[in-house]
N, C-alpha and C positions, 0 to 999 in steps of 0.2 A: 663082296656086296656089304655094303654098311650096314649093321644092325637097325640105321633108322629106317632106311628103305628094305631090309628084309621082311617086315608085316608087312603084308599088302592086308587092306580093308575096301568093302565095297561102301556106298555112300550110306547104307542103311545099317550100316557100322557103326558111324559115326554118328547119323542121327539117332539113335538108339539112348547113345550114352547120356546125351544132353536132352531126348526127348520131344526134340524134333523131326521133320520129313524128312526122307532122302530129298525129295524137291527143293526141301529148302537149304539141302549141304550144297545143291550144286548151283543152286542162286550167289549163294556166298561163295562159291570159286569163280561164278560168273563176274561177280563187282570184285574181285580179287582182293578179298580180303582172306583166305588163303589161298597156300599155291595151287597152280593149277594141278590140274592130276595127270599121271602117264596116261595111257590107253593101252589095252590089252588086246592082242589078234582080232579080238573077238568084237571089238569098241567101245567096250564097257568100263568104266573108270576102275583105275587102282589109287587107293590113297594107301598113305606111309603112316609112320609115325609122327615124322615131320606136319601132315596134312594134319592127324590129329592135334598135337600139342598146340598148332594154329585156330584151330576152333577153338578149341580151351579158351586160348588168349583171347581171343573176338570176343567171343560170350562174356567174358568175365570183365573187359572193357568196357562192354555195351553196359555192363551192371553198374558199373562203379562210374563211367564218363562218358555212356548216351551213345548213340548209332553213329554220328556223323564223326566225334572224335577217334572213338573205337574204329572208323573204317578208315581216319588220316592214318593212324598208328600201325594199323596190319598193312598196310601200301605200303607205306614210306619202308616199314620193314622190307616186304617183297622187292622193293626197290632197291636195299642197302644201304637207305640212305637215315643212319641211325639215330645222327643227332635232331633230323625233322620231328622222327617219331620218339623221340624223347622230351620235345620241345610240348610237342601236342600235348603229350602229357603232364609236362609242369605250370600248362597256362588254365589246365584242368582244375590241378591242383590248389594255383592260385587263388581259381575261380571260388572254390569252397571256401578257402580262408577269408574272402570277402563277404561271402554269405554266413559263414561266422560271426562277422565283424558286424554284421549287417541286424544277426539275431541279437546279438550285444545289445545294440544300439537300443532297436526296439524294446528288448526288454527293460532298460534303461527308465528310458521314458514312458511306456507302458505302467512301470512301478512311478514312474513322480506323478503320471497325471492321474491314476487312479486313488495314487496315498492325498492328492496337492486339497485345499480347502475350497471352498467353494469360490467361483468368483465372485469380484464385490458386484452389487448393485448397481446397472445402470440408471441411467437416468431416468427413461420411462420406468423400470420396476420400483424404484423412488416414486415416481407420479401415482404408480398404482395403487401403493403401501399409504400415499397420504388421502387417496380419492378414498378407500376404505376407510382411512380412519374418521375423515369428514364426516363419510355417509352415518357412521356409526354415533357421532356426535347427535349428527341434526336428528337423527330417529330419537338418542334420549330426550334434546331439547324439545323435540314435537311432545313424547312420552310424557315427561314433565309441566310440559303447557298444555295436554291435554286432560290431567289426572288435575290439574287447578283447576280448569274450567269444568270440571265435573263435581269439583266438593264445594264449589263458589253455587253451580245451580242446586245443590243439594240444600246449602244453608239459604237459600233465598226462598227455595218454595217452604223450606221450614217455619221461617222467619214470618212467611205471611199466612201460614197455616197455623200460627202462635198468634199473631195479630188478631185474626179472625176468630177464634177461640175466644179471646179475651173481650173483646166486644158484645160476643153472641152471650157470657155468662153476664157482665155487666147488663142486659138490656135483660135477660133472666129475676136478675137480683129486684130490679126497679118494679118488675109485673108483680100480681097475686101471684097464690098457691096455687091455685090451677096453674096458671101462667109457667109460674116456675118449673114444677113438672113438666110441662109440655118444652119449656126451654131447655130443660133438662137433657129432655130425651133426643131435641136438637144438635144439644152437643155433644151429644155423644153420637150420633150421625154423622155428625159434621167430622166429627176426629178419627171417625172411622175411613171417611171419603178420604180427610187428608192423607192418614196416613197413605192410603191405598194409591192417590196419585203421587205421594213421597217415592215408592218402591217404582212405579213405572217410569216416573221419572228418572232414577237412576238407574234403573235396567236397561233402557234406552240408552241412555247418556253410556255408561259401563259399554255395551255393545257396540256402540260406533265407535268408540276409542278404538277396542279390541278391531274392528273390521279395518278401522284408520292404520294402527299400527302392522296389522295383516298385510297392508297394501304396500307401504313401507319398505318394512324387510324384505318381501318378494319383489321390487322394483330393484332396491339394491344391490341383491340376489343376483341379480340377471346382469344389472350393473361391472359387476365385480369378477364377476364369470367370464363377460364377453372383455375387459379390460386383462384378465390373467392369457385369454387364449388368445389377444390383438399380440400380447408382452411375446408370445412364445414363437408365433411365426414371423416376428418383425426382423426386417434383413436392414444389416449394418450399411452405410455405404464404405468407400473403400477409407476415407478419414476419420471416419469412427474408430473403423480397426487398426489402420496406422496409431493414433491416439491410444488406443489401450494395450498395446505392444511396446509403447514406445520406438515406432521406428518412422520412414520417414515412406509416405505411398510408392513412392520408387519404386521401394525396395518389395514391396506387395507384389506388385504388377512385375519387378524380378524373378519372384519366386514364382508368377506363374506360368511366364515364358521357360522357367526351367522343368514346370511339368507338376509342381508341389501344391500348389493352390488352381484350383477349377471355382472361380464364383461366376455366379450366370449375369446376365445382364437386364437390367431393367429394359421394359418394352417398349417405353415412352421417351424416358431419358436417355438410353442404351448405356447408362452408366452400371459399375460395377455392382452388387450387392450382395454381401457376405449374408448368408445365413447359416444358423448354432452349429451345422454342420462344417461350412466354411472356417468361422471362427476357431473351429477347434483344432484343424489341421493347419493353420494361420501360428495358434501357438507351440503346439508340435513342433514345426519347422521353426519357430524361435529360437525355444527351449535346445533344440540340435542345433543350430546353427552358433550360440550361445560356447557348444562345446567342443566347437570347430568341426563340424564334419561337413564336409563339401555339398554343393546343392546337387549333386547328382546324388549321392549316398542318401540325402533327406530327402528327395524324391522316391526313391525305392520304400523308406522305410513309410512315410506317408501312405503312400499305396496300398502297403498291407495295414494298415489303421482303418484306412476307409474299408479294404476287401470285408476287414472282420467285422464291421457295424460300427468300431467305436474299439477306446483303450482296454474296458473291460472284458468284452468277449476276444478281443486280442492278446489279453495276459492268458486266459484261461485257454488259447493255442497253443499257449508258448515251446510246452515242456514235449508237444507236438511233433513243431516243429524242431528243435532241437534233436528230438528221437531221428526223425530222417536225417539230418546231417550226420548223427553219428553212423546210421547205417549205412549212408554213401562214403563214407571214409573207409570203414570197416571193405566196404565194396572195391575199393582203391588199391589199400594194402591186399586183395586178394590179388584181385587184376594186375597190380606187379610183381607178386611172385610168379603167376601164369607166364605172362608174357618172359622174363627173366629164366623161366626155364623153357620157353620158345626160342629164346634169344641162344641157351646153351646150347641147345640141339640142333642149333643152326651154324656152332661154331662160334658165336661170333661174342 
C-alpha cells in the first residue's frame, strides 16, 4: 500500500483542519475539486492523504484566485490535464499584473489632478467676477452721489437760516430800545429754531442714505449669490468641452461609447450636457489617453474615480488598495506551493 493511501481520514478529518463541515468536504468531492473517495464496507467515505493535500490546494486557490478559477485548476488536475490547470493559473496571474498596472495609473493621475492648479475661468465665472465688480461700482457711485446731496441740503438750509438771521438783526438795529430787546430775543429764537431744523434735516437726509444704501448692498447680495450658485450648476454642452480639452466632439462621444464619460442629456434639446462631474472625468480620460493607455484601461480607471467621489478621496484609498493586491499575491505564491506539493504526491 502506498504511504499516501495508508491514512485513511473520515470527512470530519478533514474539515477540522481547515475549519470547515464535513458537508462541506463532501460538496467539494461532489463538484470534483478533489478526488472522489473510496468507500468503506460500511459506505462511509475514506479519504487519503492525496484527498487531503487536494483540499489544501482548493482552499488556498480559492484564497489567492476566487472559486471559479480554483475549481478549473483542481478539475483540469483530476483530469491530467496539466497544462489547462496551469494555464488557469497564469491568466490569474496576469490578471493581477494588470490590476497593478491599473493602480499605477490611477495613482498617477490621482497625484496630477489633485497637485494640477485650478482651472482657468470660464466665461460665465468672467461674467460673474465683472457683474460684482459693477454692482460694487454703482453702490459707491450711488454712496458718493448720495453724501453730495446731503451736504449740498445741509449748506442750503444753512445758507437761508444765515439769510434770515441777518435780516431779522438789521430790522432789530433800525427799531427803539424796546424794539431792539424784543428783536433781540427774536433772534435768538429764531437761531435756536434753525439750528434745530439744521439737525433734523440732516438726521433725515443721513438716515435715508444709510436705509438707501441698506437696500443696495442686500439686492446685490442676493444678486451675486444666485449668479455664483447659476455658475456652479451650469452643464457644458458637449463643444464647450471639446473646446477646453482641445479635442475634436467625436472624440467625446468616442469615449463614451467606450464606457469613460456618462454625461446626461438635456430634456428639450436631447443634447449632450457635461456637468463639473462630467468635466472632470472628460479630463482624466485625456490626461491618460495623452499617456497612451488604451480606452478600455481609462474606463476602468475612471470608474474607480467616480466610485471614490472624486481624485482626492481616491488618493486617500490608494495605499488601500495597494495593501489588497499585495495580499493576493502573497495569497498566489502560497496557493502554488499547495498545489506544487499536490502535484508531487500525485507523482506528477
Amino acid at each position: 500500500m502506498k504511504p499516501q493511501t495508508a491514512v485513511q481520514h473520515r470527512p470530519v478529518d478533514l474539515a477540522r483542519e481547515h475549519g470547515i463541515s464535513p458537508q462541506t468536504v463532501r460538496n467539494y468531492e461532489r463538484d470534483g475539486v478533489i478526488p472522489p473517495a473510496e468507500r468503506a464496507e460500511s459506505g462511509h467515505r475514506r479519504y487519503t492523504l492525496i484527498h487531503a493535500s487536494a483540499l489544501r490546494a482548493y482552499l488556498a486557490l480559492v484564497a489567492a484566485h476566487g472559486y471559479a478559477t480554483a475549481g478549473d485548476v483542481m478539475r483540469a488536475v483530476a483530469a491530467g490535464d496539466l497544462d489547462t490547470a496551469l494555464r488557469a493559473v497564469d491568466r490569474s496571474h496576469a490578471q493581477l499584473l494588470r490590476d497593478r498596472e491599473t493602480l499605477d495609473a490611477v495613482e498617477s493621475a490621482a497625484h496630477v489632478l489633485t497637485a494640477a492648479p485650478p482651472p482657468s475661468p470660464t466665461a460665465a465665472d468672467r461674467a460673474t467676477a465683472a457683474d460684482r465688480a459693477g454692482a460694487a461700482e454703482r453702490a459707491g457711485a450711488a454712496g458718493r452721489v448720495g453724501s453730495g446731496e446731503r451736504a449740498g441740503a445741509v449748506e442750503r438750509v444753512g445758507g437761508a437760516d444765515r439769510v434770515g438771521a441777518g435780516n431779522r438783526v438789521g430790522g432789530a438795529e433800525r427799531a427803539g430800545g424796546a424794539d431792539r430787546v424784543g428783536a433781540g430775543n427774536r433772534v435768538g429764537e429764531a437761531e435756536r429754531v434753525g439750528l434745530g431744523e439744521r439737525a433734523g434735516v440732516v438726521e433725515r437726509v443721513g438716515g435715508a442714505g444709510r436705509v438707501g444704501a441698506g437696500d443696495r448692498a442686500t439686492a446685490g447680495d442676493r444678486a451675486t449669490a444666485g449668479d455664483r450658485a447659476t455658475a456652479a450648476e451650469r452643464a457644458l454642452p458637449i463643444g464647450a468641452v471639446a473646446h477646453r480639452l482641445g479635442v475634436r466632439p467625436a472624440t467625446l462621444r468616442k469615449w463614451e461609447r467606450a464606457g469613460i464619460l456618462r454625461p446626461e442629456r438635456d430634456r428639450a434639446t436631447r443634447q449632450r450636457v457635461y456637468r463639473p462631474a462630467d468635466v472632470r472625468d472628460a479630463e482624466l480620460a485625456h490626461l491618460l489617453r495623452r499617456g497612451g493607455y488604451l480606452l478600455a484601461h481609462i474606463a476602468t480607471v475612471v470608474d474607480q474615480v467616480r466610485i471614490a467621489g472624486g481624485p482626492e478621496p481616491l488618493a486617500a484609498s490608494l495605499a488601500t488598495w495597494r495593501e489588497r493586491l499585495a495580499t493576493r499575491s502573497r495569497a498566489m505564491l502560497t496557493a502554488a506551493a499547495r498545489l506544487d506539493e499536490h502535484l508531487r504526491a500525485l507523482g506528477r
